[in-house]
N, C-alpha and C positions, 0 to 999 in steps of 0.2 A: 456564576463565578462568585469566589468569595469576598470579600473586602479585599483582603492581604493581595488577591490577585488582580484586583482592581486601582490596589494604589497606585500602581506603579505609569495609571493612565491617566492620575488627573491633572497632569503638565499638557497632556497632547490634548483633553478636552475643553483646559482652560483655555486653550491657544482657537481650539477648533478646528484641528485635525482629527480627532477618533470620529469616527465610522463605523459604520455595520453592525453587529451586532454587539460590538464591544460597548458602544457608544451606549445602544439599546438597554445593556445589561444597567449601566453605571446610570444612566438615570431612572431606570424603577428604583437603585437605592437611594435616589436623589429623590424621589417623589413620595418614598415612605420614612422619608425624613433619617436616617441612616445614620444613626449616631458616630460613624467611624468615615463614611463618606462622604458625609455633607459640609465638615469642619475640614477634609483634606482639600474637596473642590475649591472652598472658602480660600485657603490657603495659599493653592494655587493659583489660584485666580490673582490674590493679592500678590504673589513673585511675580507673575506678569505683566501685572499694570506697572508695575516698581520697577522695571527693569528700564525703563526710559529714560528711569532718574536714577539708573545706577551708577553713572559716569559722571562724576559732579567736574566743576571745569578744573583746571590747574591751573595758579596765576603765577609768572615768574616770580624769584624769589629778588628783595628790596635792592641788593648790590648789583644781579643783571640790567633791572631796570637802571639805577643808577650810570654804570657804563653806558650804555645803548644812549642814554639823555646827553651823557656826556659826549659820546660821539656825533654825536647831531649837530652840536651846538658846534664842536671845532669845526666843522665842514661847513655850515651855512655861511658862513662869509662868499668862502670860495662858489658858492654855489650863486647867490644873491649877485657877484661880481661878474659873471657871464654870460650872465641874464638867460640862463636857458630856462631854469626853474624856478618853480617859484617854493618858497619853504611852507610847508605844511605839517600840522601839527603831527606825530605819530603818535599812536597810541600801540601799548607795546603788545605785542601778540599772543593769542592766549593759547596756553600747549594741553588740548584735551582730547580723548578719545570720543567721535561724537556717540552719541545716545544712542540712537538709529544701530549702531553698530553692534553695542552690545544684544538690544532687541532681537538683533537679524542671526547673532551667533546664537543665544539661547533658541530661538527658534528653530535654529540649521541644528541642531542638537536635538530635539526634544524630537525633528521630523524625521531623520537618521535613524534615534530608535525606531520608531514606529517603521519605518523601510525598512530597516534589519525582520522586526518582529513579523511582517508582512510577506517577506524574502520566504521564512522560517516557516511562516504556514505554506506560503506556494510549494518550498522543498516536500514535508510530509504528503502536502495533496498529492504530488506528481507522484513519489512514493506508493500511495494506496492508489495511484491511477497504474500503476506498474504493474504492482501488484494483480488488481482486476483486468489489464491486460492478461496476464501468464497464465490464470485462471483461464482467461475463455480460449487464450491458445491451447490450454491441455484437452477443455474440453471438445473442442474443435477437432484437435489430433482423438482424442475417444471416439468421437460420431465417426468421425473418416477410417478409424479404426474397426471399429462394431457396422459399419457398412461394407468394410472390407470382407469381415467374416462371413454376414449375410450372404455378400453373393459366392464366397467360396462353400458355406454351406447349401446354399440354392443348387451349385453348378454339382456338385455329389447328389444331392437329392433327387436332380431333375437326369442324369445319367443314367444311360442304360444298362451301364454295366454293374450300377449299383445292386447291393443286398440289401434290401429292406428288413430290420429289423426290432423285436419290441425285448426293451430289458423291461421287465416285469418285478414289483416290489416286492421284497417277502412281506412287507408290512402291506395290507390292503389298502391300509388308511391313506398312502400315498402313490404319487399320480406315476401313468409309465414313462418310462424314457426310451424315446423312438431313436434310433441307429440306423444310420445307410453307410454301409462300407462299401468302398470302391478300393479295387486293389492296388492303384497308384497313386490316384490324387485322396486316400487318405478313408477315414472314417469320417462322420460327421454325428452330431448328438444333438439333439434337441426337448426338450421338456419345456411343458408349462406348470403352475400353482406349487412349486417348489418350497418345501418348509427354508425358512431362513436358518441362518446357521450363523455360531458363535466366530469371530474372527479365528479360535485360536482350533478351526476346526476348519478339513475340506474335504471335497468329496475329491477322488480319483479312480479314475480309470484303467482298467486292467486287460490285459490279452490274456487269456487263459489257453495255452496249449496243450495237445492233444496228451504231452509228457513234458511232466519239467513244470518248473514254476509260473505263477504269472509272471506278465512284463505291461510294465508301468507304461502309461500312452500318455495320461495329462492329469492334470490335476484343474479345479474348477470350483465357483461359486456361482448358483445361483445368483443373479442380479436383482435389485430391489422390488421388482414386479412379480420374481419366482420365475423368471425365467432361463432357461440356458441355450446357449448356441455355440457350440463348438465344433473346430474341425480338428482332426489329431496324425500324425502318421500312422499307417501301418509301418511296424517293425519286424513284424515276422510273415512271413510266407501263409496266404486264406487257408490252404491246405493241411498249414499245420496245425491250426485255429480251431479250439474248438469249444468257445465263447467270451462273449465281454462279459464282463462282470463290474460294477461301482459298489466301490465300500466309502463309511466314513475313518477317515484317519486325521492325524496332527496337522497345522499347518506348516507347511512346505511339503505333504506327504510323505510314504515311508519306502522303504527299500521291497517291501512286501506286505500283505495286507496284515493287517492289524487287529481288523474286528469284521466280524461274518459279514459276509456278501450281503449286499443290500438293494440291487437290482442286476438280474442277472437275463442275458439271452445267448440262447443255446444257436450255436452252428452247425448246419447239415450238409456237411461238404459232398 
């Protein structure tokens, strides 16, 4: 912390209220002798020993006294003749706020900041505690997500009425991507050591029919390992089918392919 942010503490340290690390900060500047912190502590220290004596007393002023003397004196007769009492000297009373008090308010002050400043850190902590909550709920809803896929890839894979199939790269250099179509519960995709790809790029998936254009099934990244697992609909009829195909396109993909087919597997209906 800097000076400038530490002035504002050396009321609460002269008192010996600061704490933790604040405390910690403010005496390494105390200890390398601190040309801006050492003369504030000074300071401080000195408003608070002086606050004891900042109440000095108040003595009535000479004409109260006067009355007050004068009242005594008319009554003592009466008071001497009934003999309840007996006359004793008054001395006149002195009107002052005690010492003690102003002490206790600078104090209840000085400790209110420091609860406020205190209050102020808890708010932000909770804050980044919230924070790091909603983080692990997304990522909690991902795992629960990406498990779900799993086994709906698993349950096409492991079917019998699946087509097992290889899209094969035009570039050799990269890996195949395996396909099991099932004609209700959908396609599935799977690939391992995936090149990574730019955000503003995606790969998508294509139906290619026997006539007529492709039709778009999903669009998809690679995940940080180079992995993929997808499951997609079929939209058109196996029979009219007659291959997948993956290109790269835009991200959000396009209405039709965009640039040459990039892995492709032939159907033999």
């Amino acid at each position: 912390m800097t000076c400038e942010q530490l002035a504002q503490l050396y009321e609460e340290y002269a008192l010996g209220v600061l704490e933790g690390e604040e405390r910690a900060e403010l005496e390494q500047h105390l200890a390398r002798s601190c040309p801006k912190c050492t003369p504030g502590v000074a300071e401080a220290r000195g408003f608070v020993s002086q606050l004891a004596l900042a109440a000095s007393s108040v003595e009535p002023p000479p004409e109260l006294r006067t009355k007050i003397m004068d009242a005594i004196n008319a009554s003592g007769e009466a008071v001497r003749a009934t003999g309840r009492i007996e006359q004793k000297s008054l001395t006149p009373p002195r009107a002052m706020f005690p010492a003690w008090a102003w002490l206790a308010a600078a104090a209840l002050a000085l400790v209110t900041g420091y609860t406020i400043r205190q209050m102020s850190q808890q708010t932000d902590q909770l804050a980044k505690l919230r924070k790091e909550m909603k983080i692990a709920s997304m990522q909690t809803q991902a795992l629960q997500n990406q498990l779900e896929m799993d086994r709906m890839v698993s349950s096409v894979m492991l079917s019998t009425d699946s087509t097992q199939l290889k899209l094969e790269p035009t570039d050799k250099n990269m890996p195949v991507v395996h396909a099991y179509l099932h004609p209700h519960m959908g396609v599935a995709i799977t690939a391992d050591q995936m090149p990574t790809m730019p955000s503003a790029r995606t790969l998508q998936l294509w139906f290619v029919p026997k006539s007529g254009k492709p039709v778009s099934a999903a669009i998809f990244h690679p995940d940080t390992s180079g992995q993929i697992t997808l499951v997609a609909p079929v939209t058109i009829p196996l029979k009219e089918m007659a291959a997948l195909a993956v290109t790269d396109e835009p991200a959000g993909g396009s209405p039709q392919p965009t640039t040459p087919i990039a892995w492709i597997a032939k159907i033999n209906n």
